[in-house]
N, C-alpha and C positions, 0 to 999 in steps of 0.2 A: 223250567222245572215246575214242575205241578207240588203248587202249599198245600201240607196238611191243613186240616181244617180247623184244629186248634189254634195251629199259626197264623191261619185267615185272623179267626175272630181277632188275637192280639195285634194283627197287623191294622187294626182302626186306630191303631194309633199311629202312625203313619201319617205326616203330614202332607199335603197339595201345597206346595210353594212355591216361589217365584223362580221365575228362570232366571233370574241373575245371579252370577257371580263374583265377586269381586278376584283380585289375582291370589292364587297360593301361599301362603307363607314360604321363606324361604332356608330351606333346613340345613343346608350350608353354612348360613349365618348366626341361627337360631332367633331371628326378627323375622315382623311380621312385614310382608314385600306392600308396605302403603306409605304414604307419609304419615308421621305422629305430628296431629297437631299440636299448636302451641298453646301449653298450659296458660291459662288466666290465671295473674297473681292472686283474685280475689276468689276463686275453686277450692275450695275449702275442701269436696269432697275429691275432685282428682287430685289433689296433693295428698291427702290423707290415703286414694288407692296408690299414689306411686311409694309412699312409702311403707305401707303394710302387705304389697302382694310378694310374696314369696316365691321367687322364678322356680318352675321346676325344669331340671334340666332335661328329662329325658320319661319317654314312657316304653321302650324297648323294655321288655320281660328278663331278657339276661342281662342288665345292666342292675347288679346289684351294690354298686355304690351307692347307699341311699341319703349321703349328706344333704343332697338337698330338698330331703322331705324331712328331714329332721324338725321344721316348724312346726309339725303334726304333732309333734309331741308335748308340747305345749299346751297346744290348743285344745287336743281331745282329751289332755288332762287324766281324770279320772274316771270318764264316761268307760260303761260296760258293756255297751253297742255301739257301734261306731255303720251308720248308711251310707251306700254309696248307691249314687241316683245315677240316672241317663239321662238325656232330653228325649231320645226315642228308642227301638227297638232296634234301630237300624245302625245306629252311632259307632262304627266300627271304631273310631278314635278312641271313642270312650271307653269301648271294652278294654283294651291297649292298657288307656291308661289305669283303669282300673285295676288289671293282673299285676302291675307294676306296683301298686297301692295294698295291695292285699298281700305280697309277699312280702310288704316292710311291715305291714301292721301285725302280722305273723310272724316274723324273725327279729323284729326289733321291740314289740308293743304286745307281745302272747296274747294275740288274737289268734284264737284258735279253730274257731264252726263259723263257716260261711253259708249261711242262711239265702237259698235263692228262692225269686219270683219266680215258683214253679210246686209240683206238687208233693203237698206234705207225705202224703204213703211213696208216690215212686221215687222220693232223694232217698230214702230208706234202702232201698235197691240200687241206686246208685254208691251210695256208701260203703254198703255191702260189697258190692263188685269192687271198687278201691281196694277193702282192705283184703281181695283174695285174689290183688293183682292182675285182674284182666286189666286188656288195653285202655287208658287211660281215659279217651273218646267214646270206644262202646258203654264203656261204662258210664261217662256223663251221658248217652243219648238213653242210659235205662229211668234216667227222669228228669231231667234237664228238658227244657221247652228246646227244639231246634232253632231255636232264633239264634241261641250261644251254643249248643251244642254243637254246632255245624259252623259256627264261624271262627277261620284261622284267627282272629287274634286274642281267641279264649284258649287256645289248644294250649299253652304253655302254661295255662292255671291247672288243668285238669294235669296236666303231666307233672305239675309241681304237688299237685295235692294226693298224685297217686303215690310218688316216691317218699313224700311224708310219712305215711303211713305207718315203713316201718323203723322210723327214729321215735325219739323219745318225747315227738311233740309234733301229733300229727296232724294236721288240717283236716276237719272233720267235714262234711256237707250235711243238710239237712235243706228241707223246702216246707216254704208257710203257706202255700196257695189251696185252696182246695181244690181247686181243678184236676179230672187225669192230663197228664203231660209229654207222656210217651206212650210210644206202643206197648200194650203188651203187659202194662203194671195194671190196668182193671183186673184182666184173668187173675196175674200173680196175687192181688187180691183176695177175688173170689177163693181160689182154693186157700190162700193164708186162714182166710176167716172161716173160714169150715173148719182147717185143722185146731185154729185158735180156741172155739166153741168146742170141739167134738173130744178135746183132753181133757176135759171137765170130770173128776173121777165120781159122783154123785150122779148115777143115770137119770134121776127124774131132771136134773139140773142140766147136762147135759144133750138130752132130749128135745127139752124146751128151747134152750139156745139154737139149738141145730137147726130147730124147724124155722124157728126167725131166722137165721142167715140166710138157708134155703131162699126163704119165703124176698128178703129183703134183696140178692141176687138176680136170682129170677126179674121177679118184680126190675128192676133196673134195666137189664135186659130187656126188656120189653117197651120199656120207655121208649128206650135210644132205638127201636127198630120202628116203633109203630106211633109212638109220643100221644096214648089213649090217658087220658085224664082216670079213668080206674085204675090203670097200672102203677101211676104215680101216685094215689091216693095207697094202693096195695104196700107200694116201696115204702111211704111214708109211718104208715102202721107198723110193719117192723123195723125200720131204721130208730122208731123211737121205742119201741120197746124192750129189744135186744140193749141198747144202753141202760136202759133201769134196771135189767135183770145183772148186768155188771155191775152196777152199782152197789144193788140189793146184795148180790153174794161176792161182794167184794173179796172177801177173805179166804173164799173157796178158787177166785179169779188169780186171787196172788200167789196164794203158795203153787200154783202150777205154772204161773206166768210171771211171776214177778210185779210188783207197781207199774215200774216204769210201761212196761207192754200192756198191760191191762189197762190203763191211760190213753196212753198212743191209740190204741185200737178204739177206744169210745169215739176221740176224734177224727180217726179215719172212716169211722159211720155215719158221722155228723156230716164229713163231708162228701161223701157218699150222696147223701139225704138229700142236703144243699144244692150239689151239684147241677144232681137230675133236673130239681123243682126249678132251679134258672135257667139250664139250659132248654126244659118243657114251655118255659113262660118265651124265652128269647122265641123259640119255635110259633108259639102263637102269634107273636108282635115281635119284628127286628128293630121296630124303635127303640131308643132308648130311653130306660127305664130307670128312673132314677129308686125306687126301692127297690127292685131287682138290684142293680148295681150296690147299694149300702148295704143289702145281706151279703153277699160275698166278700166285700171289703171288711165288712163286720165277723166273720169268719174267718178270713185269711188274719185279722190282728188278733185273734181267741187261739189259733194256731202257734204265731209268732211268739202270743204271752207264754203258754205253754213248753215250748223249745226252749226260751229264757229260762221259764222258772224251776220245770220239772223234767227237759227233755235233757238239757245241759245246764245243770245247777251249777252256781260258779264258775261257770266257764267265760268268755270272754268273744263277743256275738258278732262278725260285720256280718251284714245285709244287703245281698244287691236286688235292687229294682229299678223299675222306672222313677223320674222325679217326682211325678204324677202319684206316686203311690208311698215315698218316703217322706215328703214334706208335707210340713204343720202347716198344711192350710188344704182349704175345699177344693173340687171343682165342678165344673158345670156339667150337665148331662150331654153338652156337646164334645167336652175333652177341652177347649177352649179359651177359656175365662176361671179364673181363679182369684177363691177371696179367702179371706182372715178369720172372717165373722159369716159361716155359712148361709147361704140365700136358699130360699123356699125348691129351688130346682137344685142343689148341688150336690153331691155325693160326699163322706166324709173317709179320708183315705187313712190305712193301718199307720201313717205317719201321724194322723193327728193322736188315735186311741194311743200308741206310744209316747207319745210324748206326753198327753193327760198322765200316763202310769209311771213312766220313768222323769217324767221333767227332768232335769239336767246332766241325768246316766245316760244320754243318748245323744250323741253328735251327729250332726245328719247334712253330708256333703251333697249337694245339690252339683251336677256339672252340664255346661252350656256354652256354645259354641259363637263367633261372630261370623261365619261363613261355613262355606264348603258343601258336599253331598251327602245325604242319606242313603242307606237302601240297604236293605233285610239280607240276610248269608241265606236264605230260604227262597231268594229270587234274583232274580235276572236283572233286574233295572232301579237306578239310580236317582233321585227326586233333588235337585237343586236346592241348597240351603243360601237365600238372598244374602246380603251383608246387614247387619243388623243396623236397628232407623237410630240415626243421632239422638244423644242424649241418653240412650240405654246404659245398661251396666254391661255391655258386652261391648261397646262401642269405647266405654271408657276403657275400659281393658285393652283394649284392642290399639287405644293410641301408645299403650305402655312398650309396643312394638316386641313383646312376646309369643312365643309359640306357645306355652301353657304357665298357669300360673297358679298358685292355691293362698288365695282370700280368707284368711278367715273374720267372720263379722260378729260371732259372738262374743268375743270382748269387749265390742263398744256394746252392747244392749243394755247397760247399765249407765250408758253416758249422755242422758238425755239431750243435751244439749249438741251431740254428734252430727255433721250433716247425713252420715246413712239414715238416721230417722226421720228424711223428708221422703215422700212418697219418691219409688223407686220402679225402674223398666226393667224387664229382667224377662226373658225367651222363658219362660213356663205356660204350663204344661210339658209342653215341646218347640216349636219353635217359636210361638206366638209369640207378640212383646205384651205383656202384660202388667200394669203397673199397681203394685202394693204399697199401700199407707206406711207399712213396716219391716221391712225385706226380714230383717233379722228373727222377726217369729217364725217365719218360714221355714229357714237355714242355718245353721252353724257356720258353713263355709260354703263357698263355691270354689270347685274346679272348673279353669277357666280355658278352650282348646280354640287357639286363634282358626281354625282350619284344621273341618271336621271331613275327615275318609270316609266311605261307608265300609258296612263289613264284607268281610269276604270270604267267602263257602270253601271249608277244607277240600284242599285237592282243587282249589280250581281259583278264577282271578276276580276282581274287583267286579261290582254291577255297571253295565255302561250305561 
């Protein structure tokens, strides 16, 4: 199957890993098929994971017993966001577990808008289509990245969150990315934003807007066909001019549109703007660029804050992303290496601005595997996940001889004297081991998946 080109780019996240693997778990038993080794009396911190990880029993979607996530409750407290991370794009396990996680935090914790890695105008259109009842799939592929849109073990979230809809307490979706993400939401777009301008009942006012959207349209288009340094400079001129002119006639913007829309639309100009200007710059140099890469991260969390504060006021937010993009810490412009305290080449991801803004109203599930395969619902083939190197935090897990398990580690962060505050191994970014001074600034929790599946393409079977 030939990848869109979207999916390309997000598919650098994709790891080259080793061809080993260790044997399966075995799901008959709910143990992991290895031996556990023998705890040291003097393991301060493997006794401390055998007695705080929380077995979870199952991540089947129709398995709504949720007693054994009940520890969640606990622990996420009173946070107002609650992340849910992946190690990759391809983690078919993790999606699993994820739908099963999202419909307790929803029926049990009124989490209600599910915030995805993808883009903020076309979830707008996928939303839309939920609540007017198309198929539950087309409607996630009108802005949903196909990485989840296409892979069967998201299908039971979208059909859960269509049928929501019409109760009394619906699963809302929205997207914080600035990127387009599907087919077809540019043009929707373009003509939104002409009729958005063109209702303006003041002609000189109207007028003026019209010619910048025009102008700011076009211009784009042009970009993405011919990538001419004047056309981007063209787009940029009206991308920021048309927001002032909303700003300036704010009060003439609302009474025909309302705040909330008049809002929304500045930011889907901004990323409009954004977009172009990185995708232009990626176009001159496919190296990577570490200020290219911090505007857009820097943008997708000006997004997020926005959804939070004014998109869904008082509402109750989870967030799915990569781990790479919800967890309080850096990382390198290789994808790679991750630190605490950011380094002269690192990028800084919508997880750390988050957590600067909310500090403690934000829980943020990191999840990560000790084995198994990766590989993208948007391709054919499968990438070996090694067995993780002794001494990790996946390897500790791993001797608890569980199939998955939910950690949480923000309770000790206050207990200085804890062994998890000794520098720590932990598969971030993606499958890398990389070791942190402090895991716990990182993450709230870890979801733990002994034997990770990759995903798998609706309508059809696993990657080989």
């Amino acid at each position: 199957m030939k990848m869109r080109r979207r999916d390309l780019n997000l598919s650098l996240f994709s790891l080259a890993i080793s061809s080993c693997i260790a044997p399966a778990a075995d799901s008959s038993t709910g143990k992991a098929d290895s031996k556990v080794g023998d705890l040291s009396s003097d393991d301060a911190l493997q006794a401390w994971i055998s007695k705080s990880a929380a077995t979870v029993r199952s991540i089947d979607a129709a398995d709504e017993d949720f007693g054994d996530l009940e520890p969640l409750i606990d622990a996420i407290g009173s946070a107002r966001v609650v992340q849910l991370g992946e190690p990759n794009h391809g983690a078919g396990t993790s999606f699993a577990a994820k739908v099963r996680l999202i419909k307790f935090l929803h029926r049990r914790m009124g989490f209600d808008v599910l915030v995805w890695e993808s883009g903020f105008y076309d979830l707008e259109l996928t939303q839309a289509s939920m609540r007017a009842g198309e198929d539950a799939v087309a409607a996630a592929r009108r802005g949903i990245f196909t990485l989840w849109s296409n892979a069967e073990e998201v299908r039971p979230l979208f059909e859960y969150a269509k049928a929501s809809q019409t109760t009394t307490s619906p699963l809302d979706m929205a997207g914080f990315d600035m990127q387009v993400t599907a087919d077809g939401s540019m043009e929707r777009f373009a003509t939104e934003l002409r009729s958005f301008v063109g209702a303006m009942r003041n002609r000189a006012l109207r007028a003026r807007a019209s010619e910048l959207a025009d102008q700011a349209v076009q211009a784009r288009g042009r970009v993405f066909s011919s990538m001419q340094a004047e056309d981007l400079e063209s787009l940029r001129d009206a991308a920021d001019a048309l927001p002032n002119v909303i700003r300036n006639q704010r009060a003439a913007f609302e009474e025909v549109h309302g705040s909330r829309k008049s809002s929304f639309m500045e930011h889907a100009i901004e990323n409009m703007r954004t977009d172009a200007a990185i995708r232009y710059d990626a176009h001159r140099s496919a190296a990577p660029n570490v200020e290219r890469e911090n505007r857009g991260d820097a943008l997708n969390a000006s997004n997020l804050r926005w959804l939070i504060e004014d998109g869904y006021p008082g509402r109750k937010i989870i967030v799915w992303a990569h781990n790479v993009h919800v967890m309080n810490a850096y990382y390198s412009s290789d994808w790679h290496t991750v630190h605490l305290e950011p380094q002269p080449t690192d990028m800084k991801p919508s997880g750390v601005f988050l957590a600067e803004w909310l500090k403690d109203d934000v829980y943020t599930i990191g999840m990560t595997t000790y084995q198994g395969q990766d590989g993208l619902a948007t391709a054919d083939a499968a990438s070996p996940i090694a067995p993780a190197e002794d001494g990790s935090l996946e390897s500790r897990l791993h001797r608890l001889g569980k199939l998955y398990v939910f950690l949480d580690v923000r309770s000790v962060r206050g207990s200085h004297k804890h062994p998890l505050h000794t520098p720590q191994s932990m598969r971030i970014p993606k499958y890398d081991n990389n070791t942190l001074p402090e895991l716990t600034k990182a993450f709230d929790a870890v979801f733990y998946i002994d034997h990770m599946a990759p995903a798998t393409r609706i309508g059809g079977s696993k990657p080989a």
